[in-house]
N, C-alpha and C positions, 0 to 999 in steps of 0.2 A: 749453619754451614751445610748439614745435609741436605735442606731444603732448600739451598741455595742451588748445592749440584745436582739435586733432581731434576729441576728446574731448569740446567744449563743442560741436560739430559734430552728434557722433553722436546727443549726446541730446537736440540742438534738434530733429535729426529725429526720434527716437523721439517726445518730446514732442510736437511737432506731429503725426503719424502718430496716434497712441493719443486725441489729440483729435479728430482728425476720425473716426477708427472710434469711437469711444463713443459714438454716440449708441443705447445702450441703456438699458431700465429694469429692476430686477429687481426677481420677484414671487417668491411662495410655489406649493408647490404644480406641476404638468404645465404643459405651453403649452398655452396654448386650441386649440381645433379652427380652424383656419381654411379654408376651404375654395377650393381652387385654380380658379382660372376654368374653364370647359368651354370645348372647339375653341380653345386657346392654340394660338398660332403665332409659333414664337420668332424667326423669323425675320423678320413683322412687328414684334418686340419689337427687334432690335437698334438699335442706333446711341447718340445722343447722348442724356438725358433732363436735365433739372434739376431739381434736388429746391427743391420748396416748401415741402414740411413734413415734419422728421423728430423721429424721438423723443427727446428731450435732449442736444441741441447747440446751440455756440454757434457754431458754423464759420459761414460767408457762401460766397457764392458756390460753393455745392457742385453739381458734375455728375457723372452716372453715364455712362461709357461702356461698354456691352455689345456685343463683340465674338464673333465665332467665332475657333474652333481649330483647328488639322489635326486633334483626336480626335474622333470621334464624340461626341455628346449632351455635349461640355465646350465650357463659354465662359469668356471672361475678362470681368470688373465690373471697371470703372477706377474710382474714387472720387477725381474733382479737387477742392479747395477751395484758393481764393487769400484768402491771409490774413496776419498780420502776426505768426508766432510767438514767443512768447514777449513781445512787446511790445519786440522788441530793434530800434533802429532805425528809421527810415520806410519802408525796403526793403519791398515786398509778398512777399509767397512763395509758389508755388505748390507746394501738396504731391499727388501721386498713387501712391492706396495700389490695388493689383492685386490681387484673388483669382481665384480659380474656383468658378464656377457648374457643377454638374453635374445633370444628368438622372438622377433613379435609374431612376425608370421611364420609358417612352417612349409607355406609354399615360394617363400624366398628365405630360406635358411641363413645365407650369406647377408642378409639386412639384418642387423640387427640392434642391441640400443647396448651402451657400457655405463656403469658407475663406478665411483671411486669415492674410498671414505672421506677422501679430502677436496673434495668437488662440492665447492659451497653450491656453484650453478645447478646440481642436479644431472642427472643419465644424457648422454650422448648418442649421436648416430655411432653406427659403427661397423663397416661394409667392409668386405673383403671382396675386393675387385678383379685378383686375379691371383693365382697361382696352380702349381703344378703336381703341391703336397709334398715331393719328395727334395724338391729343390731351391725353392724361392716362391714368396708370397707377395701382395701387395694390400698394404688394410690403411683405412682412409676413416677419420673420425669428425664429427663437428656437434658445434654445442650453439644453440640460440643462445644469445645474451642480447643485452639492450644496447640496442644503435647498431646490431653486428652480428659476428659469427667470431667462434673462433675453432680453429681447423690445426689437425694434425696428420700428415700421411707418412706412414711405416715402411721402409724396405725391411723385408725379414728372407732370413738363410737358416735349412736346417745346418747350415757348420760357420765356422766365424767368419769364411770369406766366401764371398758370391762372386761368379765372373762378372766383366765389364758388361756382355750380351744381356744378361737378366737385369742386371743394374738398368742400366738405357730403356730395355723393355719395357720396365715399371713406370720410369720416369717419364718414356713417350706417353703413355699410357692417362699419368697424371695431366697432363701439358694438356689430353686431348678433353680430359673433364676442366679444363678453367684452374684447375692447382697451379699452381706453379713449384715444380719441382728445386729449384733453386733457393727455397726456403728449406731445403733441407741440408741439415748435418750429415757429415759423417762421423760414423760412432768407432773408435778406436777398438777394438779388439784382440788386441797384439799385447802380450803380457799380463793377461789377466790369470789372476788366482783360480787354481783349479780348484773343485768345490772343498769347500769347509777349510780352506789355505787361508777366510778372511779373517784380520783380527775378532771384530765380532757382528753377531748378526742380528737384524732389526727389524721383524715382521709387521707390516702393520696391513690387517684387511679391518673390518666392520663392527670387531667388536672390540678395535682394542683401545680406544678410545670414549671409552665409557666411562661411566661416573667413579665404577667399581675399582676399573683399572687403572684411571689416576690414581685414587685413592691409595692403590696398592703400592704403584711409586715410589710415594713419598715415602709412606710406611715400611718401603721395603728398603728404602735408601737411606735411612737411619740407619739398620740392622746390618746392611753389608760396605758401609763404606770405608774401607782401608788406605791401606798404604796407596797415594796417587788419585786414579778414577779405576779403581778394580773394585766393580759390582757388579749383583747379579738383580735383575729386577724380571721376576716370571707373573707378569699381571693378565692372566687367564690362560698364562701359557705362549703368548702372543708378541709379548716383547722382550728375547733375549738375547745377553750380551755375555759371549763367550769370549774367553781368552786360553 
């Protein structure tokens, strides 16, 4: 039985995880030319953003946190959305999925490549086409696969609502690189849990899906499982579930 609910554990987070990274479309055909902002400054670029409008999803409440590294030209994309997976329970859930953003070159800073631990495909383009730093952004991603492309473009807001004029802005903007802006969502933002208000929370970047940290899993979901689905599983520190 425990290993049974580890088990329904592991793929409620895959599941949740692979929903909130999907928000991609696939076409035929190269990825469009997009063209990276001029005099990007990523360091104006860090911190917190909320996404307003992204391309085929159903998430709510999603935030991007972009951080620095100790490496040169590498950062980390946190992608939070609090939501209810799987429809299991009234519990909220807050899932955060980590990549790395890298710099290839340092004379087009705003070009740059992303991965994510759960990208069978491999690193992505991943351009930030346009923003203002203090107000709204616009970042546009695509991934080679076989027979295609597949593409995702971002509205992001430093606060949960962006006006109508910067919304349009972005979306012309997409319309004029071959995107098509009407592949995009909008992301609800209205009633989301202020931080650590979610039932519990579910980190996953690079390492937490290792051999070590299944292991722990399982190991750990024998020892803590009580009354219900009240456990704690700390597999490198990486994936925990608070209540």
């Amino acid at each position: 039985m425990a290993k049974f609910l580890a088990m329904w554990a592991i793929c409620a987070i895959v599941c949740g995880l692979i929903t909130l990274g999907s928000g991609h479309t696939y076409k035929t055909g190269e990825c469009p030319t997009v063209e990276p902002m001029s005099g990007f400054n990523m360091q104006q670029f860090l911190g917190v953003w909320y996404v307003i409008q992204k391309t085929g999803t159903a998430s709510s409440c999603v935030i991007y946190n972009v951080t620095k590294t100790d490496e040169p030209g590498e950062y980390d994309i946190e992608q939070v959305s609090q939501r209810n997976p799987l429809s299991v329970g009234p519990l909220k859930h807050e899932y955060s999925y980590t990549g790395k953003l890298t710099v290839t070159d340092k004379d087009v800073p705003a070009r740059m490549t992303v991965r994510f631990p759960l990208s069978v495909a491999g690193s992505a383009k991943f351009v930030v086409f346009m923003s203002d730093y203090n107000t709204f952004a616009g970042v546009y991603s695509c991934q080679k696969i076989p027979f295609g492309h597949r593409q995702s473009a971002t509205i992001l807001s430093r606060t949960r609502e962006l006006d109508r004029i910067y919304v349009d802005k972005i979306r012309n903007r997409l319309s004029s690189f071959s995107v098509d802006p009407f592949d995009l969502s909008i992301i609800d933002q209205t009633g989301c849990p202020k931080e650590g208000e979610a039932g519990f929370n579910i980190h996953i970047d690079s390492n937490t899906f290792s051999t070590k940290n299944i292991a722990n899993v399982f190991r750990k979901a024998g020892e803590k499982i009580g009354d219900g689905f009240e456990y704690a599983v700390n597999a490198g520190k990486k994936v925990t579930h608070l209540f």
